[in-house]
MOPAC internal coordinates of N, CA, C and O (Angstrom, degrees):
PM7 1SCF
backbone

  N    0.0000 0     0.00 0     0.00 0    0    0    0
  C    1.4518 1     0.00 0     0.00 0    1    0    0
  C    1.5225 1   108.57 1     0.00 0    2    1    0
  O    1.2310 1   125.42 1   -41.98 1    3    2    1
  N    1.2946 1   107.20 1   138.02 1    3    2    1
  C    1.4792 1   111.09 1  -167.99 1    5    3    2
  C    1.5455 1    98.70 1  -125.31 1    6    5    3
  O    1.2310 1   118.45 1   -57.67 1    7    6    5
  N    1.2845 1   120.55 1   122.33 1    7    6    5
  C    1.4680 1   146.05 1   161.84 1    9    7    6
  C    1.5551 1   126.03 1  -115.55 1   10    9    7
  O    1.2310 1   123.36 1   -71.84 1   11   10    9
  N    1.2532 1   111.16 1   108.16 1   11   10    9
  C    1.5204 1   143.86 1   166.50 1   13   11   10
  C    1.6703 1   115.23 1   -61.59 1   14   13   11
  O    1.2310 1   119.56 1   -89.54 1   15   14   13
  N    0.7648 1   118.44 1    90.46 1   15   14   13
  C    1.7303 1    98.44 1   149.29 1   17   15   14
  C    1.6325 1   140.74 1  -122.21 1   18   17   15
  O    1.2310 1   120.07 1   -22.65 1   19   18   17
  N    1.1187 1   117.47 1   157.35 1   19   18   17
  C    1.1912 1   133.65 1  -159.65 1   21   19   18
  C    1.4881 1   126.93 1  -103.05 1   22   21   19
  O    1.2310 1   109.06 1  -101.12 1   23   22   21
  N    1.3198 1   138.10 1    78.88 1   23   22   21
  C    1.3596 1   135.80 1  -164.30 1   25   23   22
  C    1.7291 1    93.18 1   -78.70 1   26   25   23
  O    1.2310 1   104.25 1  -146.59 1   27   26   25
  N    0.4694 1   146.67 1    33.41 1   27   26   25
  C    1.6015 1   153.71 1  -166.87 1   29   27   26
  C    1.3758 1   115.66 1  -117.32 1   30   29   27
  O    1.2310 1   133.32 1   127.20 1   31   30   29
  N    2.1083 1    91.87 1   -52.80 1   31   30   29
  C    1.5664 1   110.63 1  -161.67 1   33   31   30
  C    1.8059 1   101.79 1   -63.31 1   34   33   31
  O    1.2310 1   117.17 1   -14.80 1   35   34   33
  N    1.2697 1   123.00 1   165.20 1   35   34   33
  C    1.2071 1   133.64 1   149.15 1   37   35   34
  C    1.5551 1   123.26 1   -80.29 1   38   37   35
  O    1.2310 1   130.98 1  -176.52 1   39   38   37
  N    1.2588 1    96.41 1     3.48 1   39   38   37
  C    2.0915 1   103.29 1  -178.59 1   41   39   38
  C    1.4438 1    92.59 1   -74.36 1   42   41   39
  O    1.2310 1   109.06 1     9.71 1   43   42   41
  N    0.8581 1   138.08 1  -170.29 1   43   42   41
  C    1.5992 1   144.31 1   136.24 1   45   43   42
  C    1.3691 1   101.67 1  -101.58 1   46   45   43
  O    1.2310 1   129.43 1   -14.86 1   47   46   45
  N    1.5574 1    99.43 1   165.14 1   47   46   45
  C    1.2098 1   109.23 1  -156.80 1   49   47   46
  C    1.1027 1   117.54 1   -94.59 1   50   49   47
  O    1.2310 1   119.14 1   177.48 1   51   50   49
  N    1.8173 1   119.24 1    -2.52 1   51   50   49
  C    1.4035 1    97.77 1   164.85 1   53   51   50
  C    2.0949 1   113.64 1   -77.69 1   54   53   51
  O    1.2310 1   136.60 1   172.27 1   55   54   53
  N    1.1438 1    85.46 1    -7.73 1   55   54   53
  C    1.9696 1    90.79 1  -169.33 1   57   55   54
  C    1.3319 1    87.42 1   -91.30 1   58   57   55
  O    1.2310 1   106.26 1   172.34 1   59   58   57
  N    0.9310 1   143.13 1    -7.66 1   59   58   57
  C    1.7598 1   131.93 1   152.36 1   61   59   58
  C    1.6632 1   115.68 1   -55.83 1   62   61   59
  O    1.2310 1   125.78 1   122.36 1   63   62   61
  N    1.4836 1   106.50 1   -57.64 1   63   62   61
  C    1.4447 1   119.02 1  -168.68 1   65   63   62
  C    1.6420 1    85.35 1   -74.76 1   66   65   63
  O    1.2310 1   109.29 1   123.87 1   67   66   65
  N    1.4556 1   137.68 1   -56.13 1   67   66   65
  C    1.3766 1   100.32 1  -156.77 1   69   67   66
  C    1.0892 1   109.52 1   -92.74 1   70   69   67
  O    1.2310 1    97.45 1  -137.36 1   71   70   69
  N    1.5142 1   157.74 1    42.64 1   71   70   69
  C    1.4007 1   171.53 1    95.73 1   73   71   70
  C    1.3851 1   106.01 1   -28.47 1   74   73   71
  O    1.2310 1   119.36 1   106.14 1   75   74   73
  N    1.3976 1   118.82 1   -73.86 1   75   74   73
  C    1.3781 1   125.19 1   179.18 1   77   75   74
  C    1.4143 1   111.42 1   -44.48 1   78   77   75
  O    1.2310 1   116.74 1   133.27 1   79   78   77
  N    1.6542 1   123.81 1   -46.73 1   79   78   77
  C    1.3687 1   117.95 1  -154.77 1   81   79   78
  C    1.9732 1    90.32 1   -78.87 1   82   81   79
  O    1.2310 1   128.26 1   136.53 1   83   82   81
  N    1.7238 1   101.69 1   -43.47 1   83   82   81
  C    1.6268 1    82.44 1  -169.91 1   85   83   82
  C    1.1272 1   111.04 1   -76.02 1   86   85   83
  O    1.2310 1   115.33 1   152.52 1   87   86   85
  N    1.3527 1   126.46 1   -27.48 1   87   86   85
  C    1.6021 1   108.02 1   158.68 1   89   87   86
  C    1.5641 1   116.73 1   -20.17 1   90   89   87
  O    1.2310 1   112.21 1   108.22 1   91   90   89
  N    0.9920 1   132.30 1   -71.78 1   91   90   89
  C    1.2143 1   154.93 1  -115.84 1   93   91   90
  C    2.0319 1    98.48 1  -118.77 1   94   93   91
  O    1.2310 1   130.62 1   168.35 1   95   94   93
  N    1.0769 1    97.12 1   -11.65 1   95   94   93
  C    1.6201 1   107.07 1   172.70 1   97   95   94
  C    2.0973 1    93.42 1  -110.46 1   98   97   95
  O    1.2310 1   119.04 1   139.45 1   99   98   97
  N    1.1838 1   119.43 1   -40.55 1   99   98   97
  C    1.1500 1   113.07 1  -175.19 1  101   99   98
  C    1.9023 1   109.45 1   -59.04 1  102  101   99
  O    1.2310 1   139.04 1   137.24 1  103  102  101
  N    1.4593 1    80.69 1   -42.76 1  103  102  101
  C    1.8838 1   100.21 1   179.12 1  105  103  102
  C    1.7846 1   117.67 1   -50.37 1  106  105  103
  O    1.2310 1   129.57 1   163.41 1  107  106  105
  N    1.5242 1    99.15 1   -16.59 1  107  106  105
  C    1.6068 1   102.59 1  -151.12 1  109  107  106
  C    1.2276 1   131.37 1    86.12 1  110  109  107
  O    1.2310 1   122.14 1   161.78 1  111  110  109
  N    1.2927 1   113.50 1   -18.22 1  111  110  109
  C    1.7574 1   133.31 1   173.84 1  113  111  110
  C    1.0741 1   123.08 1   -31.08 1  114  113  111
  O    1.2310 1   123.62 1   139.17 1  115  114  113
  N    1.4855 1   110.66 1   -40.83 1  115  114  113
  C    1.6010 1   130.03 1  -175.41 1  117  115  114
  C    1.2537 1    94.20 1  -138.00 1  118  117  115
  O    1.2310 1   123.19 1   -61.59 1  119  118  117
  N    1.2879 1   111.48 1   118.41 1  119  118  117
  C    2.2154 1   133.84 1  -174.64 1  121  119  118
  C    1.2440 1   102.74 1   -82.93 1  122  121  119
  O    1.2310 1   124.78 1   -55.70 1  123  122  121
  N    1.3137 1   108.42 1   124.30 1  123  122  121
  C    1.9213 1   102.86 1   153.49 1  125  123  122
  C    1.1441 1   137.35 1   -16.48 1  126  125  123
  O    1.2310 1   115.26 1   -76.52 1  127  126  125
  N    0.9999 1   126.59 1   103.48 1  127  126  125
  C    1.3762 1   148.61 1   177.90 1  129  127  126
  C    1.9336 1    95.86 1    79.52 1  130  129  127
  O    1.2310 1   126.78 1  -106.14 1  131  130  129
  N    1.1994 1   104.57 1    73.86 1  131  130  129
  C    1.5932 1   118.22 1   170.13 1  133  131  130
  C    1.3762 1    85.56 1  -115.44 1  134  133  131
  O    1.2310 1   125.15 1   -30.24 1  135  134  133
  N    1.8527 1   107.72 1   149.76 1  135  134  133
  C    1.4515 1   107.12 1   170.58 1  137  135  134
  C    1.9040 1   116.12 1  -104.53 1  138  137  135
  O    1.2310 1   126.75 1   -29.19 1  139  138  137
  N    0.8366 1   104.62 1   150.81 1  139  138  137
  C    1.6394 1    98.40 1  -178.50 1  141  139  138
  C    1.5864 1   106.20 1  -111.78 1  142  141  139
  O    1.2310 1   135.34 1   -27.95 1  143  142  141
  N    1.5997 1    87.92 1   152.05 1  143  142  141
  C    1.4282 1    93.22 1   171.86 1  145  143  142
  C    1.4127 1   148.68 1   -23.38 1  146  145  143
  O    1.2310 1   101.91 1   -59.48 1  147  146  145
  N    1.2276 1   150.65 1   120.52 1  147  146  145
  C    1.4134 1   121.36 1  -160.48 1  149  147  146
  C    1.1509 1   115.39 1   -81.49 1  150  149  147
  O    1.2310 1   113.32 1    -0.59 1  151  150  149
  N    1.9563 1   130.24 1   179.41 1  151  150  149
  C    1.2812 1   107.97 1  -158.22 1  153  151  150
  C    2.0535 1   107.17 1   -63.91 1  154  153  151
  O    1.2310 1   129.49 1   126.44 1  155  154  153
  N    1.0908 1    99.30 1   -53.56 1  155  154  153
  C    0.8551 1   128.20 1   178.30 1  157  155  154
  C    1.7332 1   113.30 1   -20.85 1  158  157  155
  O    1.2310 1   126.77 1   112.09 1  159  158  157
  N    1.0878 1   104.59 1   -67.91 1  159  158  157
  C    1.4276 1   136.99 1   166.25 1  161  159  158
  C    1.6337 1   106.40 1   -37.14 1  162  161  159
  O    1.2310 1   124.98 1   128.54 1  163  162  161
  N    1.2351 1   108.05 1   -51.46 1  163  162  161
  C    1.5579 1   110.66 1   179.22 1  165  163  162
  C    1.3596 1   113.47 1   -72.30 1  166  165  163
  O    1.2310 1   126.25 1   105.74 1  167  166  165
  N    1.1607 1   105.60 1   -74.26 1  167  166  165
  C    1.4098 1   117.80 1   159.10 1  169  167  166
  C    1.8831 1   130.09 1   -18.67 1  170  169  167
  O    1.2310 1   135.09 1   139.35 1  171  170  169
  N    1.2759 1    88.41 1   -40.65 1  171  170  169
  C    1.5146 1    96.33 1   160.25 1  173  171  170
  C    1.6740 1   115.77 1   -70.03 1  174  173  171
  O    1.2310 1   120.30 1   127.66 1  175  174  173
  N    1.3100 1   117.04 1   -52.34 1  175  174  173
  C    1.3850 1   134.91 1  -164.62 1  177  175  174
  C    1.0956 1   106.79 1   -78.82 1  178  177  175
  O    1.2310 1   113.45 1   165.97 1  179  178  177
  N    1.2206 1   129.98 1   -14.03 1  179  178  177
  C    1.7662 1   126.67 1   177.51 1  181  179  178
  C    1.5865 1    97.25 1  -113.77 1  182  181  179
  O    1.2310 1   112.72 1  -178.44 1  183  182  181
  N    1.5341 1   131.35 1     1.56 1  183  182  181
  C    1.3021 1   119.17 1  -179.44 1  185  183  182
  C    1.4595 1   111.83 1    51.40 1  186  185  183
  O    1.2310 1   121.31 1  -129.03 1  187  186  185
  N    1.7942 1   115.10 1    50.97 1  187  186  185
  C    1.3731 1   124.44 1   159.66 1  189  187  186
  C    1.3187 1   116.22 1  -129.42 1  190  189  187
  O    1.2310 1   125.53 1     1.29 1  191  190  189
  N    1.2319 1   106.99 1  -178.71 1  191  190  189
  C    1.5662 1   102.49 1   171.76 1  193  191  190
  C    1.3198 1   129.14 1   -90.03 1  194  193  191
  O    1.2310 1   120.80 1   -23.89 1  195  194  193
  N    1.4796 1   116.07 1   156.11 1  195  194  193
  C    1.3017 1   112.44 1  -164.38 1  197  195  194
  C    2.0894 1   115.86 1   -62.58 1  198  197  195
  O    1.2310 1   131.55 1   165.19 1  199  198  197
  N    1.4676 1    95.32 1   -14.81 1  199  198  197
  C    1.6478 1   104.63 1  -175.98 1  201  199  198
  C    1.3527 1   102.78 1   -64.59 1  202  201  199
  O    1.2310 1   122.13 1   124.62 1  203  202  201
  N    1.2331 1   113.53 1   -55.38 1  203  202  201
  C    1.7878 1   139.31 1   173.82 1  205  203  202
  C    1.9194 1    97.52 1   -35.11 1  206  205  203
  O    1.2310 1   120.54 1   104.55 1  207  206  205
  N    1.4833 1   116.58 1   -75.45 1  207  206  205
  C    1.3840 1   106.08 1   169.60 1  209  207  206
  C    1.6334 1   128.69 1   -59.33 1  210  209  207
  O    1.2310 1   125.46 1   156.29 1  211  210  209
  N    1.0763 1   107.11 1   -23.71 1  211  210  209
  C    1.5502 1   100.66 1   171.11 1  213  211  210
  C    0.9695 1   119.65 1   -67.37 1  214  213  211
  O    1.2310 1   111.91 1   127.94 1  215  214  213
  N    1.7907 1   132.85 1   -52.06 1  215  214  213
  C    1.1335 1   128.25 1  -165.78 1  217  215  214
  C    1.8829 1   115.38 1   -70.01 1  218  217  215
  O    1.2310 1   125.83 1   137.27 1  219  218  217
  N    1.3554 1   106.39 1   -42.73 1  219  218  217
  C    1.7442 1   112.63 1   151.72 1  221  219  218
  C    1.3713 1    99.10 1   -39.49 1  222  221  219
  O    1.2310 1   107.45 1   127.77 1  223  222  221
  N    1.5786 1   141.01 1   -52.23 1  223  222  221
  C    1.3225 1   103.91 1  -163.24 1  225  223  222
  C    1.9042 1   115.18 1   -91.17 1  226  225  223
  O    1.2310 1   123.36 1   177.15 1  227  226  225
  N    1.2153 1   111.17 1    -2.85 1  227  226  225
  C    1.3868 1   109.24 1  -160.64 1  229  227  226
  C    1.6651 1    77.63 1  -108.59 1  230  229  227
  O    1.2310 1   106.60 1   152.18 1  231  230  229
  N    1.1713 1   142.53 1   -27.82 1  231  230  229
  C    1.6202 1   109.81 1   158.76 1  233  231  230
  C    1.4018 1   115.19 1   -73.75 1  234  233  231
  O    1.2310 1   105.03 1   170.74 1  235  234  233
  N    1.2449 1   145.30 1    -9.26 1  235  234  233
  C    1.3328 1   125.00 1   177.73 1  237  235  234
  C    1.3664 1   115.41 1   -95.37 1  238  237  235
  O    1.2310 1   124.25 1   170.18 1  239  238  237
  N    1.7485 1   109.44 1    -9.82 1  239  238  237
  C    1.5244 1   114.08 1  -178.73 1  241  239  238
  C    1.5934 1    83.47 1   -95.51 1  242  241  239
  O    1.2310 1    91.73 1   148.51 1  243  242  241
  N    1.1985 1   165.31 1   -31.49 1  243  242  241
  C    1.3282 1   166.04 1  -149.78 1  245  243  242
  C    1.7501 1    95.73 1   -91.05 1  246  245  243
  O    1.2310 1   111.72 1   144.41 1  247  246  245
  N    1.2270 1   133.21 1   -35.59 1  247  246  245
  C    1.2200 1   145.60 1  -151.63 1  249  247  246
  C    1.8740 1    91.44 1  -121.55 1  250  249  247
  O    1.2310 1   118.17 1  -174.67 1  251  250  249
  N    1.1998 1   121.09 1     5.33 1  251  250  249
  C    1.4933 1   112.52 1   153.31 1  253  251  250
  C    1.9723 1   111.17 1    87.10 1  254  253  251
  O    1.2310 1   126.21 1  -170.18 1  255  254  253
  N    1.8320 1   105.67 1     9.82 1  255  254  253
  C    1.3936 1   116.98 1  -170.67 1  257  255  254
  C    1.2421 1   103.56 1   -78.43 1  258  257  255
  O    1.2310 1   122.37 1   114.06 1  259  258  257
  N    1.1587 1   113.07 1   -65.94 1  259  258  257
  C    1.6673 1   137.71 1  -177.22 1  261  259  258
  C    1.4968 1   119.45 1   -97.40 1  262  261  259
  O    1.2310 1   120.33 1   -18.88 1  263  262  261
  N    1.2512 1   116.98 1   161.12 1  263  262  261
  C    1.6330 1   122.56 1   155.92 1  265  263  262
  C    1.2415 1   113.29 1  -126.54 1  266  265  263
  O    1.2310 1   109.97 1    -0.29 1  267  266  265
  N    1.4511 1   136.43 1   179.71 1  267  266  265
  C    1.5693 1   138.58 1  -177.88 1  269  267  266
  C    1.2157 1    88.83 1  -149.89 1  270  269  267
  O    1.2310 1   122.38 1   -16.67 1  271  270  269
  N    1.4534 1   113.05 1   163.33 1  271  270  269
  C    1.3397 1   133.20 1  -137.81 1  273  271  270
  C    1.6836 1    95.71 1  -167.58 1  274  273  271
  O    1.2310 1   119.48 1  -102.58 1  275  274  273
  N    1.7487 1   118.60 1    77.42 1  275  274  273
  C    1.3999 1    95.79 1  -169.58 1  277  275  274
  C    1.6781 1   103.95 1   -53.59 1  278  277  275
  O    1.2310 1   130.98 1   -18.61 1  279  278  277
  N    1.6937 1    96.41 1   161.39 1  279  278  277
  C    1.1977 1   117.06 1  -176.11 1  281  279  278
  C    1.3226 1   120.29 1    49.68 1  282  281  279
  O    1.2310 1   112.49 1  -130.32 1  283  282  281
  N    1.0027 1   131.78 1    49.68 1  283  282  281
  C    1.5611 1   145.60 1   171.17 1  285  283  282
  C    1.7003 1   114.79 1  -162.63 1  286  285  283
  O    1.2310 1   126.14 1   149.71 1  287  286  285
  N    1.1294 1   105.80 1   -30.29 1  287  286  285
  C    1.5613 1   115.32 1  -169.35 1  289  287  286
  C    1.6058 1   124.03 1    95.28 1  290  289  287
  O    1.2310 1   133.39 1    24.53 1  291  290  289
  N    1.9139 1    91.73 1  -155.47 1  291  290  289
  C    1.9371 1    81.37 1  -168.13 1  293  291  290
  C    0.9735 1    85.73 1  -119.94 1  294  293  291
  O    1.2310 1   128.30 1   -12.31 1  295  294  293
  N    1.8140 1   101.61 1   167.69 1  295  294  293
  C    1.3157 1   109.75 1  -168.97 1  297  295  294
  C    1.6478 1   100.58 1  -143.07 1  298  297  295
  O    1.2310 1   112.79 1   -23.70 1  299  298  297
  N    1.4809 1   131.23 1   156.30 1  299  298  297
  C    1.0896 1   164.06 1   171.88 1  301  299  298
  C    2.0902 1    91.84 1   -43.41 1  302  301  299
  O    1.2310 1   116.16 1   -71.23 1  303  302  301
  N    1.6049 1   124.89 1   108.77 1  303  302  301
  C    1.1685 1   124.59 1   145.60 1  305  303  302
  C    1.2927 1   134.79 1   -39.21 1  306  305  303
  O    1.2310 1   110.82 1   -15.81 1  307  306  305
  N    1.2803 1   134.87 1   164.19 1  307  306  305
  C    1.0380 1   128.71 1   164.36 1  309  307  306
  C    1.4389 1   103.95 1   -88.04 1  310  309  307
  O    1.2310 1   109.18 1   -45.31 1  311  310  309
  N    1.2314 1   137.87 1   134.69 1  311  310  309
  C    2.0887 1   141.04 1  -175.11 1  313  311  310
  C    2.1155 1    87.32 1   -87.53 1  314  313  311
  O    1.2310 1   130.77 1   -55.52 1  315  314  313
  N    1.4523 1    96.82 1   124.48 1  315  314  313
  C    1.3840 1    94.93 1   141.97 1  317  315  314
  C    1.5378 1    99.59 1  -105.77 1  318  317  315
  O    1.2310 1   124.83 1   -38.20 1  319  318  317
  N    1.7221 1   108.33 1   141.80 1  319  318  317
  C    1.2454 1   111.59 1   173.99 1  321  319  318
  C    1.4488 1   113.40 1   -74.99 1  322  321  319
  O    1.2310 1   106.54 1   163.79 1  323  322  321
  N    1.1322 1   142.63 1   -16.21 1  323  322  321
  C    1.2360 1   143.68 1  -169.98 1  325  323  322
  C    1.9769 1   106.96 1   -79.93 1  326  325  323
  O    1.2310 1   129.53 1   160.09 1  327  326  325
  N    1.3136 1    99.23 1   -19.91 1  327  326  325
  C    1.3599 1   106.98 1  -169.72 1  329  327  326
  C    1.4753 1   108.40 1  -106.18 1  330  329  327
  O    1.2310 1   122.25 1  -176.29 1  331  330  329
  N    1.1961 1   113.29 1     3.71 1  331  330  329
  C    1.5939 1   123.52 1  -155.79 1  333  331  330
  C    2.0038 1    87.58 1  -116.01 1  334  333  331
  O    1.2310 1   132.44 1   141.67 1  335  334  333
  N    1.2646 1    93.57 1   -38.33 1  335  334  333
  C    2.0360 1   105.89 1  -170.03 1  337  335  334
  C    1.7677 1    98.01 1   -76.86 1  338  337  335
  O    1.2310 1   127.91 1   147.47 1  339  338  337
  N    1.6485 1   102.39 1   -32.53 1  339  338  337
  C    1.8905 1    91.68 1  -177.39 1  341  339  338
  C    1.3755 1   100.36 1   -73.44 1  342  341  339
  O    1.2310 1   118.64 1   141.85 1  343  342  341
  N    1.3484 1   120.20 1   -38.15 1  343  342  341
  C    1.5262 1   109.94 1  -162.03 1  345  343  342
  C    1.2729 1   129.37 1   -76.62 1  346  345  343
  O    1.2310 1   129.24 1   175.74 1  347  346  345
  N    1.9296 1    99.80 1    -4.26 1  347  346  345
  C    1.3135 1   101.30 1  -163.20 1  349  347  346
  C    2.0467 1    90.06 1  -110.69 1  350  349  347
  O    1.2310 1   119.55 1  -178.46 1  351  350  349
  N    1.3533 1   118.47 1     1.54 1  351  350  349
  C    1.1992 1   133.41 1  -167.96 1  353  351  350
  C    1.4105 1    97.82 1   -87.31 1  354  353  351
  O    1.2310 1   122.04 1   136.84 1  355  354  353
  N    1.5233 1   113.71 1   -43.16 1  355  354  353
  C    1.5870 1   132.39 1  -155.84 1  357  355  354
  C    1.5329 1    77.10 1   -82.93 1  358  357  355
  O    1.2310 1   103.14 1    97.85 1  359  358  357
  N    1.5118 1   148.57 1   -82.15 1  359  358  357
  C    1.1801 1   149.50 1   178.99 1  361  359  358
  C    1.5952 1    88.99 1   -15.08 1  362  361  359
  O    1.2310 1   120.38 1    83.33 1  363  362  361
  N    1.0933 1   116.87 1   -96.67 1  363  362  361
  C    1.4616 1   125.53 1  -141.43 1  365  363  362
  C    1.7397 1    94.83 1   -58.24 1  366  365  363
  O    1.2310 1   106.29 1   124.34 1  367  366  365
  N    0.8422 1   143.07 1   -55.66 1  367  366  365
  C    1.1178 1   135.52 1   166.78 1  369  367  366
  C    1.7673 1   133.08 1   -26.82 1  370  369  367
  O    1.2310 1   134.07 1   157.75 1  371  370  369
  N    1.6245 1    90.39 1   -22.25 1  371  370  369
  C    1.5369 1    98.91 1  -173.08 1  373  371  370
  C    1.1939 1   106.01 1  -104.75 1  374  373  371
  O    1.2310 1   122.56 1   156.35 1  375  374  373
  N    1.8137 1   112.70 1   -23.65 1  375  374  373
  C    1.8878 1   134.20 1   164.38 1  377  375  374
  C    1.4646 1    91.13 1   -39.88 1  378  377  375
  O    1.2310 1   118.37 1   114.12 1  379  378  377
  N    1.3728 1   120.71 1   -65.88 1  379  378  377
  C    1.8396 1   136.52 1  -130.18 1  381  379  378
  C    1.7098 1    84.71 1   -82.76 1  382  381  379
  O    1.2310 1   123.19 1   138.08 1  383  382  381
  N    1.5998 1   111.49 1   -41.92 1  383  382  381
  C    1.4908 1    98.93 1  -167.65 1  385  383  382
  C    1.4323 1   126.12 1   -85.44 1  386  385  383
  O    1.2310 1   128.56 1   167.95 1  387  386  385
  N    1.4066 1   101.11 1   -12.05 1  387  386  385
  C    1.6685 1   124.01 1   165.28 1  389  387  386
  C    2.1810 1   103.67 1   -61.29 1  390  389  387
  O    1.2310 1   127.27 1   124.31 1  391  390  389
  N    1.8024 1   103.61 1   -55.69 1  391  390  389
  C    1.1479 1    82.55 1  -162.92 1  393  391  390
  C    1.5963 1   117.48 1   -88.08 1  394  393  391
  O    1.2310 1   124.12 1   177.33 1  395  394  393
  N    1.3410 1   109.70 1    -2.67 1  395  394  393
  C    1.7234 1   118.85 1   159.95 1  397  395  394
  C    1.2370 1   116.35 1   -62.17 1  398  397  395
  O    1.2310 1   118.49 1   149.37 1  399  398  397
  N    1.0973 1   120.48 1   -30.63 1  399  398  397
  C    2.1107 1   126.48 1   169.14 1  401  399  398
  C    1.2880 1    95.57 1   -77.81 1  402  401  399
  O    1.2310 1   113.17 1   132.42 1  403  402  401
  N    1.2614 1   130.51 1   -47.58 1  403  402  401
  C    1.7129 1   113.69 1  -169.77 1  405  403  402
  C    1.8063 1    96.71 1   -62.84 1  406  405  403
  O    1.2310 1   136.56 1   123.15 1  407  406  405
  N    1.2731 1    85.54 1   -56.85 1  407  406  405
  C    2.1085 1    78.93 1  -164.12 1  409  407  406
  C    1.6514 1   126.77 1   -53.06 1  410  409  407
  O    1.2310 1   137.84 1   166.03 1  411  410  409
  N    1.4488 1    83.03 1   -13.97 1  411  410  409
  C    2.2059 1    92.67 1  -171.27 1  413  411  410
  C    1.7663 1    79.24 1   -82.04 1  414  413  411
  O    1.2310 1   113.52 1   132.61 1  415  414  413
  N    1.4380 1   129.85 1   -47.39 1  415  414  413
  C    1.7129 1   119.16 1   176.29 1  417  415  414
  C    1.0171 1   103.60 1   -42.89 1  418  417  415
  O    1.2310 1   116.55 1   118.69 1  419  418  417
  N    1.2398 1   124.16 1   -61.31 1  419  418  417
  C    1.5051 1   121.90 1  -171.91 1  421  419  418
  C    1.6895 1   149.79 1   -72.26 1  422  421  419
  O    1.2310 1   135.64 1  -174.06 1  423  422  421
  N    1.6300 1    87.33 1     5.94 1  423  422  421
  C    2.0997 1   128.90 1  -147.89 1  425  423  422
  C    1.0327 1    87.01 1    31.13 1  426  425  423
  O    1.2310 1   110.32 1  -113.32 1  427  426  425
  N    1.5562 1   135.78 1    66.68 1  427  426  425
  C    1.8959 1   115.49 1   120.18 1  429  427  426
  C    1.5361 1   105.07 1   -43.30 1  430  429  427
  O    1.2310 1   122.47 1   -41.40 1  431  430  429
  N    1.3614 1   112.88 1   138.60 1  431  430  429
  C    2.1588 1   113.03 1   148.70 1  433  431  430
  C    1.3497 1   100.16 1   -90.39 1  434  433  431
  O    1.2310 1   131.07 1   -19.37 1  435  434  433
  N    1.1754 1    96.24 1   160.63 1  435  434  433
  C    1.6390 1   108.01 1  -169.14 1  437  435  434
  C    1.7330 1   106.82 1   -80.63 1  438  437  435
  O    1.2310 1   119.89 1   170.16 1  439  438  437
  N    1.2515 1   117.82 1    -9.84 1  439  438  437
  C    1.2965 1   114.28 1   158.73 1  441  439  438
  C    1.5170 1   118.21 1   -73.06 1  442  441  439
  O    1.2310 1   123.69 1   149.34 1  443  442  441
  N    0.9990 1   110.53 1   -30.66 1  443  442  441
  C    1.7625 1   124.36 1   177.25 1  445  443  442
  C    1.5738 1   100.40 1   -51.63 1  446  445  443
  O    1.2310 1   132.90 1   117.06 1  447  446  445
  N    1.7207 1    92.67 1   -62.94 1  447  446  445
  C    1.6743 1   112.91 1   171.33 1  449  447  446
  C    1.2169 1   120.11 1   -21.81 1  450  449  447
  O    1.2310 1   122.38 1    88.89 1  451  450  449
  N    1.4095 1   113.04 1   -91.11 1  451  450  449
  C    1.1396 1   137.61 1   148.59 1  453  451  450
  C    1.5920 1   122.06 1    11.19 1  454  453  451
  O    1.2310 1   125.61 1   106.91 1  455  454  453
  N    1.5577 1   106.82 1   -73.09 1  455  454  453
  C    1.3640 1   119.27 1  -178.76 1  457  455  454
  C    1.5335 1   106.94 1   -59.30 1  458  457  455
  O    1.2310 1   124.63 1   119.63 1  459  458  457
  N    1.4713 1   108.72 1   -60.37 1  459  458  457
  C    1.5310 1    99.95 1   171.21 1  461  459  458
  C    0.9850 1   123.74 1   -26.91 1  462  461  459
  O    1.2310 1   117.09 1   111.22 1  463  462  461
  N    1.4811 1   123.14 1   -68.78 1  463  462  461
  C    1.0029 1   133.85 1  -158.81 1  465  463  462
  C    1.4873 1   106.53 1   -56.89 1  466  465  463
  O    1.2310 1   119.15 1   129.08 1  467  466  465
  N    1.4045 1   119.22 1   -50.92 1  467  466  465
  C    1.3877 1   125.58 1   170.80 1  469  467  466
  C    1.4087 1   116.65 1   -29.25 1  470  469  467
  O    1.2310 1   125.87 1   123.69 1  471  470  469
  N    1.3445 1   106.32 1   -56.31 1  471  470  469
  C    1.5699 1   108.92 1  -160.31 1  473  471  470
  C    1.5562 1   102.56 1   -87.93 1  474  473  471
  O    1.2310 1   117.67 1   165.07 1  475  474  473
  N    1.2199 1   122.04 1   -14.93 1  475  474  473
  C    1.7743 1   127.70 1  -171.83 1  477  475  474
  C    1.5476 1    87.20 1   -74.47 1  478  477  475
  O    1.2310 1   112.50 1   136.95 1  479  478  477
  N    1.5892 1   131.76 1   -43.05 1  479  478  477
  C    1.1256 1   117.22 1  -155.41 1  481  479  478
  C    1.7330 1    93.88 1   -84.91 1  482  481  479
  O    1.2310 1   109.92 1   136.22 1  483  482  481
  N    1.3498 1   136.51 1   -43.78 1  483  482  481
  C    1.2189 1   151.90 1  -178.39 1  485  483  482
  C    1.7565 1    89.56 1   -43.77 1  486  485  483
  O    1.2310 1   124.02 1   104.85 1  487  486  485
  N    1.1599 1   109.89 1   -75.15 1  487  486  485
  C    2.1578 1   103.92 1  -174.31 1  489  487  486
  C    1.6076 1    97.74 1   -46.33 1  490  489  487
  O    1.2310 1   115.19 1   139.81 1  491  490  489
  N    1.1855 1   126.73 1   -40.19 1  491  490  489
  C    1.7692 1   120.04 1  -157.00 1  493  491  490
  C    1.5731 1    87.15 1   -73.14 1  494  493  491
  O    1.2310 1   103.05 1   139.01 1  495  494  493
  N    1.2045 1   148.72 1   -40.99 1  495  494  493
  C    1.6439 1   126.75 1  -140.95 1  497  495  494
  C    1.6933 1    85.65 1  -124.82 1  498  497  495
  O    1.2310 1   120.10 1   180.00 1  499  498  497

């Protein structure tokens, strides 16, 4: 398992590590029931503190990524995809409804909208 961090980023750094890891469990990267590093363990290896790895791990086990196992560690969930597509639907849904309130502040028309949106997705793929 490979973890990046960024003193640069404006994320904090535990929402660095747990982005990356479920990335990377969403990806298949890390298999069901794979074990991950302990906190400790990380925490050493990224030169942070152990609070910094805990809280990455108790939101991604809270959010259904991981489990822990005192005295053994955490381990890789099993993904139902059906539960993985609502949550990431419910996200985007709350993206789309965030930036329809900014643009009616701003009189975007939703055709204006629209087009953006068109072409933002056209540069991404």
């Amino acid at each position: 398992m490979q973890v990046i961090i960024s003193n640069q980023s404006k994320e904090p750094i535990y929402r660095q590590i747990y982005a990356q890891i479920k990335k990377q469990i969403l990806t298949n990267e890390l298999k069901p029931g794979e074990s991950l590093p302990s906190m400790r363990q990380l925490a050493k290896d990224l030169n942070i503190s152990v609070i910094t790895t805990k809280r990455a791990y108790e939101e991604l086990e809270n959010d259904g990524f991981i489990y822990s196992i005192v005295g053994k560690g955490s381990f890789v969930c099993e993904q139902n995809n059906e539960m993985i597509l609502e949550r990431k639907m419910k996200v985007i849904e709350e993206q789309l409804l965030s930036a329809i309130q900014n643009s009616k502040e701003v009189g975007i028309e939703l055709e204006e909208l629209k087009e953006l949106l068109t072409l933002l997705y056209k540069e991404d793929t």
